[in-house]
N, CA, C and O atoms as a GROMACS GRO file, in nm:
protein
  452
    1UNK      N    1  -0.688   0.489   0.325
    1UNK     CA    2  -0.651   0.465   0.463
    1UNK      C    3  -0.504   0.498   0.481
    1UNK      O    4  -0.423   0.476   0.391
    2UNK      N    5  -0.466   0.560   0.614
    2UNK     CA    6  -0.350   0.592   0.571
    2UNK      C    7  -0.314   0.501   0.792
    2UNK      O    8  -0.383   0.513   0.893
    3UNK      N    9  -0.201   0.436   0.771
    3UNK     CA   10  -0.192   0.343   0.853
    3UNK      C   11  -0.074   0.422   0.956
    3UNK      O   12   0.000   0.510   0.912
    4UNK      N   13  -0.070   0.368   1.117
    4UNK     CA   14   0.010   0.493   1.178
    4UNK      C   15   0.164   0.463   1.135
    4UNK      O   16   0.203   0.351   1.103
    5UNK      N   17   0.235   0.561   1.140
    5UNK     CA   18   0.387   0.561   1.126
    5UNK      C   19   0.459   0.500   1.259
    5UNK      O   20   0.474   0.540   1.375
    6UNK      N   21   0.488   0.411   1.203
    6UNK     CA   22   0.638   0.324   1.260
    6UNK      C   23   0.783   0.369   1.227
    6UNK      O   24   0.857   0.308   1.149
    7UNK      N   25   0.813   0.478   1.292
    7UNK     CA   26   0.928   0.536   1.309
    7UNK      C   27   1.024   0.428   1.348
    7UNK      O   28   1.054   0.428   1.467
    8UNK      N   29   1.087   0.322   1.260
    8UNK     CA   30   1.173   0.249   1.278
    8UNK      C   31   1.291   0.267   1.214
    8UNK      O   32   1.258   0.313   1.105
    9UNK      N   33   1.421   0.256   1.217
    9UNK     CA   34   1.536   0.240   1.104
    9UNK      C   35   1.523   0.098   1.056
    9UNK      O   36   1.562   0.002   1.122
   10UNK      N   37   1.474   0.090   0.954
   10UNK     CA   38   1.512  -0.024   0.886
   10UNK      C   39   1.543  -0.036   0.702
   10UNK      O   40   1.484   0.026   0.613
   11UNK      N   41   1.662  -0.144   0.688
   11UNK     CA   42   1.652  -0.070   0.559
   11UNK      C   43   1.557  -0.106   0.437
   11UNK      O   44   1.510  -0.215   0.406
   12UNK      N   45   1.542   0.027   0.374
   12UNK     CA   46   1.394   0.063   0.264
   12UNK      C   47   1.421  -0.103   0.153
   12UNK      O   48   1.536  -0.122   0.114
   13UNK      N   49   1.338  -0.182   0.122
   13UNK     CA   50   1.328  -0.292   0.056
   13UNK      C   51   1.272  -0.181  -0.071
   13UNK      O   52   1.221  -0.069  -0.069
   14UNK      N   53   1.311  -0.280  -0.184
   14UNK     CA   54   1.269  -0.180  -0.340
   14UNK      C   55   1.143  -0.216  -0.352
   14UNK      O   56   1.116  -0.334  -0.334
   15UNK      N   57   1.038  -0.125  -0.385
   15UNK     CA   58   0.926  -0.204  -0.491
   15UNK      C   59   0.974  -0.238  -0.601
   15UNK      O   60   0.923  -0.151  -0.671
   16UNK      N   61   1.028  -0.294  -0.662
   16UNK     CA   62   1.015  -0.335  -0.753
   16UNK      C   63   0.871  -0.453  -0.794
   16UNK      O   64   0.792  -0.448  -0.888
   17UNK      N   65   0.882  -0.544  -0.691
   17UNK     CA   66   0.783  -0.647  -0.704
   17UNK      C   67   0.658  -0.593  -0.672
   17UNK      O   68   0.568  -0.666  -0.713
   18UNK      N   69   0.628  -0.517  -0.628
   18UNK     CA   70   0.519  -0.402  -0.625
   18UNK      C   71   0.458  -0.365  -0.777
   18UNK      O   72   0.342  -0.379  -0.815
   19UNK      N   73   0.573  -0.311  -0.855
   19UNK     CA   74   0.563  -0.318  -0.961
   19UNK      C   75   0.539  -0.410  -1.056
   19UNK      O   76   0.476  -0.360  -1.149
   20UNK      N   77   0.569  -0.544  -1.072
   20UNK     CA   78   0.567  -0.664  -1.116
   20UNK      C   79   0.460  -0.763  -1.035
   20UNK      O   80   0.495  -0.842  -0.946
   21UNK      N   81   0.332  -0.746  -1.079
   21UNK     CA   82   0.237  -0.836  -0.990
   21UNK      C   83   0.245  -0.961  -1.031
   21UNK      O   84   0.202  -1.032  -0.940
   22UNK      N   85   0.283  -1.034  -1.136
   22UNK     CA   86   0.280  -1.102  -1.189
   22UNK      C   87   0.391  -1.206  -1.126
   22UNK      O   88   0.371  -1.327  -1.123
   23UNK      N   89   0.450  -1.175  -1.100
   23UNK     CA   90   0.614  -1.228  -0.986
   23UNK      C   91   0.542  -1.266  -0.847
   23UNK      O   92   0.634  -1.326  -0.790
   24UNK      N   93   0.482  -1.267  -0.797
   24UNK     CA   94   0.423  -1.322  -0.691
   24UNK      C   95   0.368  -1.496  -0.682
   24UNK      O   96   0.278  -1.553  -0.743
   25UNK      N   97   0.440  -1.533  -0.605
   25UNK     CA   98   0.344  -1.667  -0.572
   25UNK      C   99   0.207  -1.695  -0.525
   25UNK      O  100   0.141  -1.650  -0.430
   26UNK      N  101   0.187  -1.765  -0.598
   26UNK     CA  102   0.023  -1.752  -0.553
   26UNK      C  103   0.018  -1.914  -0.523
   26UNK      O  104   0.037  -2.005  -0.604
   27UNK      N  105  -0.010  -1.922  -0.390
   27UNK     CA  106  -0.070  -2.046  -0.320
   27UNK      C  107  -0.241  -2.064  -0.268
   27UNK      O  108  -0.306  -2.010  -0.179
   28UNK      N  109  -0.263  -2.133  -0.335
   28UNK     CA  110  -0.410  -2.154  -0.300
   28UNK      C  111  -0.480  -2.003  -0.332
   28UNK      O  112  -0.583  -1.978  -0.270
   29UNK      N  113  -0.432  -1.912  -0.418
   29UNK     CA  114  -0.535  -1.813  -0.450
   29UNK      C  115  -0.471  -1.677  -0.344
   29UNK      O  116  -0.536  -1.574  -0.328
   30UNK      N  117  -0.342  -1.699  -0.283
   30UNK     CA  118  -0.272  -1.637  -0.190
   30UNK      C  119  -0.191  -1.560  -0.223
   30UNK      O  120  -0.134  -1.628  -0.309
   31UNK      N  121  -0.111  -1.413  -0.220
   31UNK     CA  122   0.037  -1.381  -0.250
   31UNK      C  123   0.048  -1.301  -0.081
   31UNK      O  124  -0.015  -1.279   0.022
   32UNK      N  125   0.143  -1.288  -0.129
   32UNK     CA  126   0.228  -1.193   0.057
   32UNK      C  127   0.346  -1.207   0.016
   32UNK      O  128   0.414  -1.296  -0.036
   33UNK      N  129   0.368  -1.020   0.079
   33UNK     CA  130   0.472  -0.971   0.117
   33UNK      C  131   0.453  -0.921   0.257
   33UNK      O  132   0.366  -0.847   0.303
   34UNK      N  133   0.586  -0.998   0.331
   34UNK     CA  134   0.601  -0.941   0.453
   34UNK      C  135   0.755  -0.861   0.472
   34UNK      O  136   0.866  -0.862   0.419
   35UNK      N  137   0.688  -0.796   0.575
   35UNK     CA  138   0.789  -0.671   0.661
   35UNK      C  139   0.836  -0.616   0.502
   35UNK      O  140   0.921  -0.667   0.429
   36UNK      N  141   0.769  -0.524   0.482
   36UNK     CA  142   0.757  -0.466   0.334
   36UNK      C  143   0.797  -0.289   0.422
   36UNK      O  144   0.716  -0.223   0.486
   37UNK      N  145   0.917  -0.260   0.400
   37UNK     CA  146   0.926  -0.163   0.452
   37UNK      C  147   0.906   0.017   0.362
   37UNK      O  148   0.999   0.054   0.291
   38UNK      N  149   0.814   0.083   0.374
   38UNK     CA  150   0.728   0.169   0.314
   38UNK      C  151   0.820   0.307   0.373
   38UNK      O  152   0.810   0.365   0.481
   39UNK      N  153   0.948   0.346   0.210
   39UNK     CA  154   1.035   0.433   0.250
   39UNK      C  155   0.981   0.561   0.204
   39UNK      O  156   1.047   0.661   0.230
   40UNK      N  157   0.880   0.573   0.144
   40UNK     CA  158   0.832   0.660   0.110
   40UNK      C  159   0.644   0.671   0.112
   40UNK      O  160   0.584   0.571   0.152
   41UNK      N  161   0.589   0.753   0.083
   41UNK     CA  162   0.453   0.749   0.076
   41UNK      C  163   0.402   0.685  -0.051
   41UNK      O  164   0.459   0.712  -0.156
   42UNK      N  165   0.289   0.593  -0.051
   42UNK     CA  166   0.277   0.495  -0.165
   42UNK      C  167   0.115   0.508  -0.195
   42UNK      O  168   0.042   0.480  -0.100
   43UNK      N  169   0.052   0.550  -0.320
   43UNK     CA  170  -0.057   0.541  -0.347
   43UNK      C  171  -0.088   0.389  -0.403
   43UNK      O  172  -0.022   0.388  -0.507
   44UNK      N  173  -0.130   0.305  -0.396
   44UNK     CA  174  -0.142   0.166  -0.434
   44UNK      C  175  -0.367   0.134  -0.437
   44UNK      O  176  -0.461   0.121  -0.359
   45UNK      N  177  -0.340   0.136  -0.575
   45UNK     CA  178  -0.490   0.095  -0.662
   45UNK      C  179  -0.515  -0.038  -0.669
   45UNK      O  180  -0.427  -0.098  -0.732
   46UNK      N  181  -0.608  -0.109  -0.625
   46UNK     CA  182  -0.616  -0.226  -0.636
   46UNK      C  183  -0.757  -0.250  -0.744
   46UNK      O  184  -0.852  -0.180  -0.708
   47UNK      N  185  -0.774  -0.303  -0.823
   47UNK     CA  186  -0.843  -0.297  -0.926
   47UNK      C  187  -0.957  -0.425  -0.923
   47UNK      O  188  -1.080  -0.434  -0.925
   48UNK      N  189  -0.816  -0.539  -0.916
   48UNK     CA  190  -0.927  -0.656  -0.877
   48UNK      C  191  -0.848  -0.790  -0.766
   48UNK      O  192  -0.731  -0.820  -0.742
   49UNK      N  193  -0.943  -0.829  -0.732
   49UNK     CA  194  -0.902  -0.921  -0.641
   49UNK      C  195  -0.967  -0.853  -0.478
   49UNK      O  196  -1.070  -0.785  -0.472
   50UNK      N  197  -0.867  -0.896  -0.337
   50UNK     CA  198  -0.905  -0.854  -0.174
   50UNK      C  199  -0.742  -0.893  -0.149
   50UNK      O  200  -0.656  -0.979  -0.170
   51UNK      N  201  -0.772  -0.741  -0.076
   51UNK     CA  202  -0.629  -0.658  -0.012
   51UNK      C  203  -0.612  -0.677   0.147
   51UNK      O  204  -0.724  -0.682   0.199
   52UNK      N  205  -0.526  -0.687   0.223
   52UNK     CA  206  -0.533  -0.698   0.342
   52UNK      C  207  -0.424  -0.669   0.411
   52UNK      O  208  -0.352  -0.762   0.445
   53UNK      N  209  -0.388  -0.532   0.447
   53UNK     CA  210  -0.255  -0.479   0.480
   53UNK      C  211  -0.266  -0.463   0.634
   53UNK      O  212  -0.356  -0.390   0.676
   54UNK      N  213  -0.183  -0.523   0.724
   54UNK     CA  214  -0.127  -0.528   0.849
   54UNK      C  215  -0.051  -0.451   0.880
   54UNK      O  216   0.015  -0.446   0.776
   55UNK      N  217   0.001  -0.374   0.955
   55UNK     CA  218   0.126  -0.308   1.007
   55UNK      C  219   0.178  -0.382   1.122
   55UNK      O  220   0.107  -0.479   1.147
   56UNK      N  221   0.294  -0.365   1.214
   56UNK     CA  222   0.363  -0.411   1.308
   56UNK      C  223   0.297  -0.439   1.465
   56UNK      O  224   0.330  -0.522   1.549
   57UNK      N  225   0.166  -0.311   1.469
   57UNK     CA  226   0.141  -0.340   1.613
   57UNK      C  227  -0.010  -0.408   1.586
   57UNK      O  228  -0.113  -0.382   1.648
   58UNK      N  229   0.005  -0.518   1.459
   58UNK     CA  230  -0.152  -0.605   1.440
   58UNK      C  231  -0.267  -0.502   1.424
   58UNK      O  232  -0.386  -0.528   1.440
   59UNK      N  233  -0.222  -0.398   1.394
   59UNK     CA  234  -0.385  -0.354   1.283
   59UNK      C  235  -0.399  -0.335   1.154
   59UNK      O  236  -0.317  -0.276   1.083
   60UNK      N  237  -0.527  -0.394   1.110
   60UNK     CA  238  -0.489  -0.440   0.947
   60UNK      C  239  -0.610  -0.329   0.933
   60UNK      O  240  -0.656  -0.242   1.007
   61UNK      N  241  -0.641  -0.381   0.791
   61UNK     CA  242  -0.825  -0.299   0.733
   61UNK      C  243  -0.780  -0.460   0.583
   61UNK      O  244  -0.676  -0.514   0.543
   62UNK      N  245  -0.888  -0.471   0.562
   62UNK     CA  246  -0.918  -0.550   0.462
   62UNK      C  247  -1.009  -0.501   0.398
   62UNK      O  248  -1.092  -0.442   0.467
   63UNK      N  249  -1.039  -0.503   0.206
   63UNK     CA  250  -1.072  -0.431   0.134
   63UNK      C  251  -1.089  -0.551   0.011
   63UNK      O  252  -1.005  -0.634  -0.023
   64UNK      N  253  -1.226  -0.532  -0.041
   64UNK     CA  254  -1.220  -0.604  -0.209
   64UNK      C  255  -1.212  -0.463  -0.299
   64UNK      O  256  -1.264  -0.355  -0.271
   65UNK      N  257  -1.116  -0.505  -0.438
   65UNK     CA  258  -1.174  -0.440  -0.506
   65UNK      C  259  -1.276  -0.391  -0.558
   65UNK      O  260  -1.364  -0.476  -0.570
   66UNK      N  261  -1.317  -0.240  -0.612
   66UNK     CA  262  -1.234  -0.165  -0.640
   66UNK      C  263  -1.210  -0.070  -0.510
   66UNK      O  264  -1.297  -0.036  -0.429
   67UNK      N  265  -1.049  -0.029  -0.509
   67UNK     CA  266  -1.023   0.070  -0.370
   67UNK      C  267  -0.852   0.113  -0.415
   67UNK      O  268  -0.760   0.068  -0.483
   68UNK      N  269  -0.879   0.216  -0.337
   68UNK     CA  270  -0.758   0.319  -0.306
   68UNK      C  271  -0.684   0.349  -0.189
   68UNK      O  272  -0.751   0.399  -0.098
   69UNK      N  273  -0.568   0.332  -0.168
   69UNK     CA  274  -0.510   0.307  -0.048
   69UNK      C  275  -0.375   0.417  -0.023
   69UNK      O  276  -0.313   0.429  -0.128
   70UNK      N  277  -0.331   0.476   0.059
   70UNK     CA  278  -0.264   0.549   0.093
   70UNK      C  279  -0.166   0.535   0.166
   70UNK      O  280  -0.173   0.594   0.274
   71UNK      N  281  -0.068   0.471   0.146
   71UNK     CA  282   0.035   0.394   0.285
   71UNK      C  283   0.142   0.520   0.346
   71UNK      O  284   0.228   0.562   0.269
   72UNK      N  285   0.137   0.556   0.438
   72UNK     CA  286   0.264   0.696   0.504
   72UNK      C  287   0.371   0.604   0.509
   72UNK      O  288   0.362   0.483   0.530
   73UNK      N  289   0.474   0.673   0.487
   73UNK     CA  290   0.624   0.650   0.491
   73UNK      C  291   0.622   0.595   0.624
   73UNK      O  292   0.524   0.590   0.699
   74UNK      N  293   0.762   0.547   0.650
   74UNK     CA  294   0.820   0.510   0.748
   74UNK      C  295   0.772   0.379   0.840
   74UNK      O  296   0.794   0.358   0.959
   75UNK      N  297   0.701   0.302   0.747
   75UNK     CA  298   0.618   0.184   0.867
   75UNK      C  299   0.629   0.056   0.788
   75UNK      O  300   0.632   0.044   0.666
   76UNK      N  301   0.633  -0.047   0.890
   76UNK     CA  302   0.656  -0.186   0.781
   76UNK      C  303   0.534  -0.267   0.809
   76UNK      O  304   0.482  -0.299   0.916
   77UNK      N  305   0.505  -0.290   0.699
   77UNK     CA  306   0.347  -0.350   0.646
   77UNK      C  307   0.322  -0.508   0.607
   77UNK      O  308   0.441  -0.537   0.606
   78UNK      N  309   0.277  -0.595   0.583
   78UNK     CA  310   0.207  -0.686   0.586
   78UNK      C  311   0.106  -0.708   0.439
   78UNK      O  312  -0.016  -0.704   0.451
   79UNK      N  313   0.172  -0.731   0.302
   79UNK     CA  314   0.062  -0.723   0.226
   79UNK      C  315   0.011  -0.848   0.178
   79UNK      O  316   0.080  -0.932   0.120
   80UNK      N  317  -0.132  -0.862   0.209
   80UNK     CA  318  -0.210  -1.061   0.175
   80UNK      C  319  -0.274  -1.004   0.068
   80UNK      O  320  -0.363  -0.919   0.070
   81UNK      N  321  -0.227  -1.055  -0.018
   81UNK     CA  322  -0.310  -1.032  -0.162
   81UNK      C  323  -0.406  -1.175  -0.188
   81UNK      O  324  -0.363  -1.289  -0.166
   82UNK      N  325  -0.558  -1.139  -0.245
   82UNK     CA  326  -0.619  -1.292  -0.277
   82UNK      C  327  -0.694  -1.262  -0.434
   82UNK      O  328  -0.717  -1.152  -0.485
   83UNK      N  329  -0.719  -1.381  -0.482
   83UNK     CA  330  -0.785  -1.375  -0.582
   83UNK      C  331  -0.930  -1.414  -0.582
   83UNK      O  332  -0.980  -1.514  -0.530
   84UNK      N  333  -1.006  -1.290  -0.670
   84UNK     CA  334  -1.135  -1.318  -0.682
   84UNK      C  335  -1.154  -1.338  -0.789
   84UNK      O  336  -1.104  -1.262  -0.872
   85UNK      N  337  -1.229  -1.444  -0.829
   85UNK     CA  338  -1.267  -1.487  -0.953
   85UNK      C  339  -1.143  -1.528  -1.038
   85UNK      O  340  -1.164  -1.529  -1.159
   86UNK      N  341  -1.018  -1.562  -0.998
   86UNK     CA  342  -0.900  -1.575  -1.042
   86UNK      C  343  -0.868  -1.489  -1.110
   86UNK      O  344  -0.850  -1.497  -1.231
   87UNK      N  345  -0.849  -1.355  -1.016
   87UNK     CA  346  -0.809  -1.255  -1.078
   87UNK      C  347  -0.758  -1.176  -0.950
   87UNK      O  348  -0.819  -1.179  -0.843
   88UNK      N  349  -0.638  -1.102  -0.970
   88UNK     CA  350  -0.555  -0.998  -0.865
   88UNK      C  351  -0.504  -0.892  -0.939
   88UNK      O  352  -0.418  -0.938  -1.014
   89UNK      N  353  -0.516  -0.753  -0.955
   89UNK     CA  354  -0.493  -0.692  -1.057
   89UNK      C  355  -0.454  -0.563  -0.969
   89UNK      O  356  -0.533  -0.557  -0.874
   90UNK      N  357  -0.353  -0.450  -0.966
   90UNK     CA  358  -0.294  -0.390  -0.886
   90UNK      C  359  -0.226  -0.293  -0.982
   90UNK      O  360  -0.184  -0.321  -1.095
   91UNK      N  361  -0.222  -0.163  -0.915
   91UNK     CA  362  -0.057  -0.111  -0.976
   91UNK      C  363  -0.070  -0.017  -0.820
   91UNK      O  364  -0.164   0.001  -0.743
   92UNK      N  365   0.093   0.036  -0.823
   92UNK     CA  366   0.141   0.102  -0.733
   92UNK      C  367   0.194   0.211  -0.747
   92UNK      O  368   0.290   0.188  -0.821
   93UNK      N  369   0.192   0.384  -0.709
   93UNK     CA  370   0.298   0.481  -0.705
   93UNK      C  371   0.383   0.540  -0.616
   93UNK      O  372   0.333   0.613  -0.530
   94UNK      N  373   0.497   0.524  -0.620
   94UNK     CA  374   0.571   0.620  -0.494
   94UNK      C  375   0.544   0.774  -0.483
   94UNK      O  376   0.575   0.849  -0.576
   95UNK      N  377   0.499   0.809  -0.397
   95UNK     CA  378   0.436   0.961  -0.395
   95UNK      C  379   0.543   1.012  -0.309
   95UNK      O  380   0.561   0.957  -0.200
   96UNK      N  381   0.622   1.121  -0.349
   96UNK     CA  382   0.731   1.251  -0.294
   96UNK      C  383   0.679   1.305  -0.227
   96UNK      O  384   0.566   1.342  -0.261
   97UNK      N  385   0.734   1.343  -0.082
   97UNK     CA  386   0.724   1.446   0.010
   97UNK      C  387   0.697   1.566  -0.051
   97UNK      O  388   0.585   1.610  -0.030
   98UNK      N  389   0.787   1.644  -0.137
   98UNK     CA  390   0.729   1.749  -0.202
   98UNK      C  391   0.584   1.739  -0.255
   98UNK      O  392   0.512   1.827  -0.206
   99UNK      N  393   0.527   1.663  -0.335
   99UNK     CA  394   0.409   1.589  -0.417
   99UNK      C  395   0.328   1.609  -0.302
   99UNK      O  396   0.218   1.660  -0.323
  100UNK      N  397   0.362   1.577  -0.171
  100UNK     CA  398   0.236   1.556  -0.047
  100UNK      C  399   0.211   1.646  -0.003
  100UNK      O  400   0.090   1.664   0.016
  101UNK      N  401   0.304   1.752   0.039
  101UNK     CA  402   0.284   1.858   0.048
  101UNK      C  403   0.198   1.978  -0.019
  101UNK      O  404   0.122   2.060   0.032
  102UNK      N  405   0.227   1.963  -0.112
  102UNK     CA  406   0.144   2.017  -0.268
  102UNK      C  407  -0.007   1.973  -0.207
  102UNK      O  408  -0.086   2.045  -0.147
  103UNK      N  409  -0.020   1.841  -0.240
  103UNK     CA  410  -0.168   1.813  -0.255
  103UNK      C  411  -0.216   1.863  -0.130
  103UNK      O  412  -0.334   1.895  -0.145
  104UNK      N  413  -0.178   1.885  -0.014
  104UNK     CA  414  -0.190   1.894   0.154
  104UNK      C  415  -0.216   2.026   0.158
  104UNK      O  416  -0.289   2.065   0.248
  105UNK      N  417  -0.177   2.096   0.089
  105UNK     CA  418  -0.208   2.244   0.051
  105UNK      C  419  -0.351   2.292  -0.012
  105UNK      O  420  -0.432   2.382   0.013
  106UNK      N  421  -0.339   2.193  -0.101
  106UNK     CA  422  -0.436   2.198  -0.221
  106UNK      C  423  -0.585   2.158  -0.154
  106UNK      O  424  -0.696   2.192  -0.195
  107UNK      N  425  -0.555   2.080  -0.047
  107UNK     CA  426  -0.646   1.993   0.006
  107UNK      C  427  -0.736   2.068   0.124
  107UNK      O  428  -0.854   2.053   0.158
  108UNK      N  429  -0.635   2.153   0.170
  108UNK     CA  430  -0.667   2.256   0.293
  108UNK      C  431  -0.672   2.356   0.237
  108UNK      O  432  -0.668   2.449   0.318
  109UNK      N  433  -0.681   2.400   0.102
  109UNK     CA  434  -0.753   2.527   0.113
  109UNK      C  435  -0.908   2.504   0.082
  109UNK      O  436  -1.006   2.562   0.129
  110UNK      N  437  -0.897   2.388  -0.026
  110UNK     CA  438  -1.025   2.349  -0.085
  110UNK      C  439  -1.127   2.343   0.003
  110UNK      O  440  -1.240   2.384  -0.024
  111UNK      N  441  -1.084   2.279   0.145
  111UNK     CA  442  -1.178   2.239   0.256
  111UNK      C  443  -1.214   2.361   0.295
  111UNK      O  444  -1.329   2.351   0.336
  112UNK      N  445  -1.164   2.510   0.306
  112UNK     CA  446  -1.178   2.565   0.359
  112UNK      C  447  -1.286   2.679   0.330
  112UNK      O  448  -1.345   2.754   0.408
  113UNK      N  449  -1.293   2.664   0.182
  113UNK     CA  450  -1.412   2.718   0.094
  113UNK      C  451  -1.512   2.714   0.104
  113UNK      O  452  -1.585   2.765   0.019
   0.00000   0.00000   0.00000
């Protein structure tokens, strides 16, 4: 899913904790990050657990594992992480404009075959 762009200035927050799932609070089976601002394009795998990403003008998509998610640059997001079976299991990549391009290429010729 790739969610619409929110052409906002705001400044880019690190994934780091993106990276580190384990750093999250978990209340009642709960984690969240809010106004998570998405400075680049982000491939994010969710393996195990239910995903539930919001953007700014209240439209979400909710998802159990297993799924693949596609976030576009420039928009600030909403992430409710839950646990199933006491389990939340995730990793994340920052994907390059150059990198998107590439595949966007790759993608439109393939279709075109």
């Amino acid at each position: 899913m790739v969610l619409p762009s929110m052409n906002k200035s705001v400044e880019a927050i690190s994934n780091n904790h993106l990276q580190q799932p384990n750093k999250f609070p978990l209340i009642n089976g709960l984690a969240d990050v809010r106004d998570y601002y998405v400075a680049n394009c982000l491939l994010f795998k969710l393996n195990k657990g239910s995903l539930r990403i919001e953007n700014e003008f209240g439209e979400f998509i909710e998802q159990s594992a297993p799924c693949l998610f596609l976030l576009e640059k420039d928009q600030t997001i909403t992430l409710s992480m839950s646990e199933i079976e006491g389990h939340i299991d995730f990793s994340s990549l920052e994907v390059s404009y150059d990198l998107m391009q590439k595949f966007y290429k790759v993608f439109l010729q393939y279709k075109k075959l």
